[in-house]
C-alpha positions as CSV (number, residue, x, y, z in Angstrom):
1,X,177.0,49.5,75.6
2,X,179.8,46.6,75.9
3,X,177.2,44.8,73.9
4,X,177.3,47.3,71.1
5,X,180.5,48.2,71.2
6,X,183.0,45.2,72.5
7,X,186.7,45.5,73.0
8,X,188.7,44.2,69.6
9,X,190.1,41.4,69.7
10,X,194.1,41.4,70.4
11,X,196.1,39.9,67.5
12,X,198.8,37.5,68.3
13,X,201.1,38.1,65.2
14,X,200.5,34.9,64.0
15,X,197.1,35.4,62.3
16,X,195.3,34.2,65.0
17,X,192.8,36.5,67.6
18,X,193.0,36.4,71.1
19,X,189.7,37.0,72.7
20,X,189.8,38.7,76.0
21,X,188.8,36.3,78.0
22,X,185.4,34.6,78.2
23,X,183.8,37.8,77.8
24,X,184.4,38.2,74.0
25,X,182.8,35.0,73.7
26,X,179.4,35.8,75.2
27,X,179.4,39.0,73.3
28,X,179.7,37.2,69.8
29,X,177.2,34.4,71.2
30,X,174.6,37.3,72.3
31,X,174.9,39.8,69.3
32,X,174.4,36.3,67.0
33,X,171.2,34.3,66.9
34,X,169.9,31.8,64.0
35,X,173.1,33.1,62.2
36,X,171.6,36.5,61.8
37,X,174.4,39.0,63.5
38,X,172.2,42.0,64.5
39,X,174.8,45.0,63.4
40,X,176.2,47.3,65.6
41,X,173.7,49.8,64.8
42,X,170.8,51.0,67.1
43,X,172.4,52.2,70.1
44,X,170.5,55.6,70.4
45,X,168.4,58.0,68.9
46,X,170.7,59.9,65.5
47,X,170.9,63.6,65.7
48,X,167.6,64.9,63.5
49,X,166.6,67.0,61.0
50,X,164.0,67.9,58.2
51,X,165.3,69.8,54.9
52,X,163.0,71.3,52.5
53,X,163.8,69.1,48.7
54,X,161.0,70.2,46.5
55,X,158.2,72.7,46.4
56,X,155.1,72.3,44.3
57,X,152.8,75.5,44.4
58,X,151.9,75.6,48.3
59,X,153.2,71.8,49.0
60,X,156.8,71.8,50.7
61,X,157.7,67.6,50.8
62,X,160.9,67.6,53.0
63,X,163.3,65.1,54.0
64,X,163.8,63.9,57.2
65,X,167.9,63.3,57.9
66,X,169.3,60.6,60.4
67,X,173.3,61.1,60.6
68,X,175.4,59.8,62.9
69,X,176.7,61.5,66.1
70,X,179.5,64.0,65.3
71,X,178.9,63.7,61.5
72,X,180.8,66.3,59.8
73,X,180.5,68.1,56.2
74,X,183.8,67.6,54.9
75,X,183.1,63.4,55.4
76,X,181.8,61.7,52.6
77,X,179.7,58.5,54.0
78,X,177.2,56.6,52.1
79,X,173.7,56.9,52.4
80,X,170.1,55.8,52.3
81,X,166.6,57.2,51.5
82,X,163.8,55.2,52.5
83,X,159.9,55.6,50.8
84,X,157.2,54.8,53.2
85,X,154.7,52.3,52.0
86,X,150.6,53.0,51.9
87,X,149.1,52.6,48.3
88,X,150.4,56.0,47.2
89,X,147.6,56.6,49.0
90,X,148.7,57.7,52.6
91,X,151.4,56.6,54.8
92,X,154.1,58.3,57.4
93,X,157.5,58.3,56.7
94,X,157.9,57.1,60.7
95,X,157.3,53.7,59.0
96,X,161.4,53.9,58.6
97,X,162.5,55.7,60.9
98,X,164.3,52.2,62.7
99,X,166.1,51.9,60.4
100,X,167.1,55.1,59.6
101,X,168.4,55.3,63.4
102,X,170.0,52.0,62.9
103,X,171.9,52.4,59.5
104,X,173.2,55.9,61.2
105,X,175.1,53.7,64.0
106,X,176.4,51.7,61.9
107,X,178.1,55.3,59.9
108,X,175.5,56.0,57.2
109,X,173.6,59.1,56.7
110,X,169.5,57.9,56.4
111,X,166.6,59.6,55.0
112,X,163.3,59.0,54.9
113,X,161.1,61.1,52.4
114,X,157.7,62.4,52.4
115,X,156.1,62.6,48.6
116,X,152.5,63.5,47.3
117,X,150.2,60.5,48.2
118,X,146.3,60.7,47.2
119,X,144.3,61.2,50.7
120,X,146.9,64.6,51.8
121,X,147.6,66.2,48.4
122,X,145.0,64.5,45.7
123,X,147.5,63.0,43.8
124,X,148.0,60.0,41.6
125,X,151.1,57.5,41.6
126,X,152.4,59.1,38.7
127,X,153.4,62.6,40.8
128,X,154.2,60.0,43.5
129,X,157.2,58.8,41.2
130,X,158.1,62.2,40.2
131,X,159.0,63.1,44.2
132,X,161.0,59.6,44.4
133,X,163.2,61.0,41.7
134,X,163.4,64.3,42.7
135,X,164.4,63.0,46.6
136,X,167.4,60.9,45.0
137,X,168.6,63.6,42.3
138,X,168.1,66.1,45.4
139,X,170.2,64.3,47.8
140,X,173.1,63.6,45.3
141,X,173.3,67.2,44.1
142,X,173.6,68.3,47.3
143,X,176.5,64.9,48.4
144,X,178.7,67.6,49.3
145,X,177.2,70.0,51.5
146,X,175.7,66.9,53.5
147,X,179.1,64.8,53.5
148,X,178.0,61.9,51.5
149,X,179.4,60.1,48.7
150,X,177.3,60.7,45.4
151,X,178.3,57.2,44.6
152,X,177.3,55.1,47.7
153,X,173.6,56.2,47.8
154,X,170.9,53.7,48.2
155,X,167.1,53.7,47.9
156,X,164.8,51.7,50.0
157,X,161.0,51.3,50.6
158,X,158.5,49.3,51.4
159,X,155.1,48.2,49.2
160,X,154.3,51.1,47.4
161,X,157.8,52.6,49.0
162,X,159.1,49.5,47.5
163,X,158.4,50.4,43.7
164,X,159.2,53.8,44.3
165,X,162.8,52.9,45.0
166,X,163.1,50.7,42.3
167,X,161.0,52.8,39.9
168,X,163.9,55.7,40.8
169,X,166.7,53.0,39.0
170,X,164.6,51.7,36.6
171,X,161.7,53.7,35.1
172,X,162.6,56.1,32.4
173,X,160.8,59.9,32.3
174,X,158.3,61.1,35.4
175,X,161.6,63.5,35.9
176,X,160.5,67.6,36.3
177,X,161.5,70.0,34.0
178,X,162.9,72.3,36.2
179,X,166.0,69.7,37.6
180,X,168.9,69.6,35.8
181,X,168.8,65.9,34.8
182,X,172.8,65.7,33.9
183,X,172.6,65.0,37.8
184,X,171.2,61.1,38.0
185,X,168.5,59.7,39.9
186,X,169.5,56.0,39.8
187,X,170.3,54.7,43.2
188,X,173.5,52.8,43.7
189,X,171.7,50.5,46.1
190,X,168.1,48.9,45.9
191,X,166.8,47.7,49.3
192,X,163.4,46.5,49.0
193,X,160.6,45.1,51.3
194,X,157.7,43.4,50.4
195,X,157.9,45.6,47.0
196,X,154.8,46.3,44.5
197,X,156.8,45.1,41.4
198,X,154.0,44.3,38.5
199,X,151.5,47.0,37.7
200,X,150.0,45.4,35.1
201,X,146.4,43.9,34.4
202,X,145.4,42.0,37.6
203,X,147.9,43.4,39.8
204,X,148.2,45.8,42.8
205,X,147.6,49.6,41.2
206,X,146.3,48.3,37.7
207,X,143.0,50.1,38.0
208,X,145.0,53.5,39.1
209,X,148.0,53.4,36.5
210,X,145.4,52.0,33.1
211,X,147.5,51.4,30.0
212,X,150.9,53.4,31.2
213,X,151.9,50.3,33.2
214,X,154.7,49.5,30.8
215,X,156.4,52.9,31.8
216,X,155.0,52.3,34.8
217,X,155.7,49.0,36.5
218,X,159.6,47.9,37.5
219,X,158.6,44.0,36.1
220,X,158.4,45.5,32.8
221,X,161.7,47.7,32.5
222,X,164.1,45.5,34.3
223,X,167.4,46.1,32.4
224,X,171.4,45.0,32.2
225,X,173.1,47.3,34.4
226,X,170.7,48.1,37.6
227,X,172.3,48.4,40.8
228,X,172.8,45.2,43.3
229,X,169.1,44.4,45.0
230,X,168.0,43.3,48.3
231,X,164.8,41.7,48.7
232,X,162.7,40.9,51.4
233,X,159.3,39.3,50.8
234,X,156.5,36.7,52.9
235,X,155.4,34.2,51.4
236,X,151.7,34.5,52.6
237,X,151.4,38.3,51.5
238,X,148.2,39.2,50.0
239,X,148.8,42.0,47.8
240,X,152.1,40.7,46.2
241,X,151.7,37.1,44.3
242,X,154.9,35.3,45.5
243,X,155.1,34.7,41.6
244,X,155.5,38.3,40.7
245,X,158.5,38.3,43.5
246,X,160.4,35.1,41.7
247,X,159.4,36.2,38.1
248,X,161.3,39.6,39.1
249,X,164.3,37.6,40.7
250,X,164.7,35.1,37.7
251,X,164.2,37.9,35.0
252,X,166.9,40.4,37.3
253,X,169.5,37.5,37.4
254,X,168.8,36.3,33.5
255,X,169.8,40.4,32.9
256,X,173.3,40.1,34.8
257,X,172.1,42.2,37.7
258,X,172.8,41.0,41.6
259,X,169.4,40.3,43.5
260,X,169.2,38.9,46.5
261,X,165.8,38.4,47.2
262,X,165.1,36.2,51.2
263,X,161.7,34.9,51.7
264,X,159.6,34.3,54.7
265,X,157.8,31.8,54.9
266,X,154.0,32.3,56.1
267,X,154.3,35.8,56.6
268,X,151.9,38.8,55.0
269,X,152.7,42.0,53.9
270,X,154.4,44.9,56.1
271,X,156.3,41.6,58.1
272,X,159.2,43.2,58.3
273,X,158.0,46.4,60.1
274,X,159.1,46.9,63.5
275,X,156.4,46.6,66.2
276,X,155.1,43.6,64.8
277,X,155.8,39.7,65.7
278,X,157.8,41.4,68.7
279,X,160.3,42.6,66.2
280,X,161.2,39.2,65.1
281,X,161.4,39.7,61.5
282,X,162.3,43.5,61.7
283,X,165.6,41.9,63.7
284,X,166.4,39.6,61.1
285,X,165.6,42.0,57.7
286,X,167.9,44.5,59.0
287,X,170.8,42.1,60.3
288,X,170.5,40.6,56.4
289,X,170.1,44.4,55.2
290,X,173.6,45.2,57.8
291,X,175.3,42.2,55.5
292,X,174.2,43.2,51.9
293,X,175.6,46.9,52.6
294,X,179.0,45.6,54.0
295,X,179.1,43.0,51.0
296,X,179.4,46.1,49.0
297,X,181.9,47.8,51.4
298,X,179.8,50.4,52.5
299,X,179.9,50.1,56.3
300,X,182.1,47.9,57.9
């Protein structure tokens, strides 16, 4: 716990921090490694629960809820809902559940959200994007009753999870009927690993999505005014040319938009999730992820 949760420094009035003793120093040394500052997330399991977003016929696709410990209604923290990768073809959204726990220590409210993938509900990507929206537009209308700030929510997700986020800030339509869209779906955050960007011909999900790619695919509908982007991405990754990952960087940047895309080198898809490499890369994604959020003054 003194790890996670070091005495502050005392300040001497004259802009200068006193440590308390040699102790403060091995903390900083410890929680610091390769210049990647693991946050002050993680310390134990969030207090859990699932709520109930959208029903289609006899499909209930819930949201699983991550807050931190004593979280109350009337508080009005940002927040984050996570899209589990798996082709739109399977998945769990377990796949985030680290980070949900570690986003909620560090005062953020986490989701992760189940949507219709093809093996469980013999669906295409199309409805896949439709649940995306719905999970955002569901978790802003209801900012209030969970004690979140309607304008401090992000969306994150890996491989297909990955385009789903984006697809939620960037792809027009795929909304249902039956949601009041005056209530936006657009993220305020984009945090994206190992993302599926280009669904055109000759690329991931071509053969699925045909000739709607270009309402389809994020490379094709980037735009001036999308919200600040965090990348992560290997350089060795087999489903995701490392050209589709630049094209989308350059193209973002050429638009005005912030993206801030970090590349691994020699590393394959799904890197970044944790259980893998000894949780080498999960360690550093997150600490950059822990930086990006506090560059926008989310946590501190």
């Amino acid at each position: 716990n003194a790890l996670f949760h070091p005495l502050p420094p005392r300040h001497n009035g004259n802009d200068m921090f006193v440590s308390y003793g040699n102790s403060w120093i091995w903390i900083l040394l410890i929680l610091c490694h390769s210049n990647d500052c693991f946050g002050q997330g993680e310390t134990a399991s969030a207090p859990y629960d699932s709520i109930v977003y959208k029903t289609i016929g006899d499909v209930e696709l819930r949201l699983h809820r991550y807050v931190p410990t004593g979280h109350q209604k009337s508080e009005c923290r940002p927040a984050v809902v996570f899209f589990f990768g798996g082709g739109w073809t399977g998945g769990t959204p377990k796949q985030f559940e680290p980070h949900c726990q570690y986003l909620t220590g560090r005062g953020m409210v986490a989701f992760t959200a189940e949507y219709r993938v093809e093996n469980q509900h013999g669906t295409t990507p199309f409805e896949a994007v439709r649940d995306a929206k719905s999970a955002v537009r569901w978790i802003r209308k209801n900012a209030r009753q969970l004690g979140i700030d309607p304008q401090r929510i992000a969306a994150g997700g890996g491989s297909a999870g990955g385009h789903l986020a984006a697809a939620t800030a960037m792809i027009k339509g795929f909304d249902e009927d039956e949601e009041d869209q005056r209530i936006r779906c657009k993220p305020n955050a984009l945090l994206l690993f190992n993302p599926v960007y280009d669904n055109g011909p000759g690329s991931y999900g071509h053969e699925r999505i045909g000739d709607r790619y270009p309402e389809f695919s994020p490379l094709h509908n980037i735009q001036r005014g999308l919200p600040p982007t965090l990348v992560f991405f290997g350089t060795q990754d087999a489903l995701v040319p490392l050209a589709t990952i630049q094209k989308f960087d350059s193209t973002m940047k050429d638009f005005g938009n912030r993206c801030e895309t970090h590349y691994f080198e020699g590393q394959g898809h799904g890197f970044f999730n944790k259980g893998r490499h000894d949780d080498k890369f999960y360690q550093q994604t997150v600490a950059k992820m822990d930086r990006f959020l506090t560059s926008l003054n989310w946590i501190r």
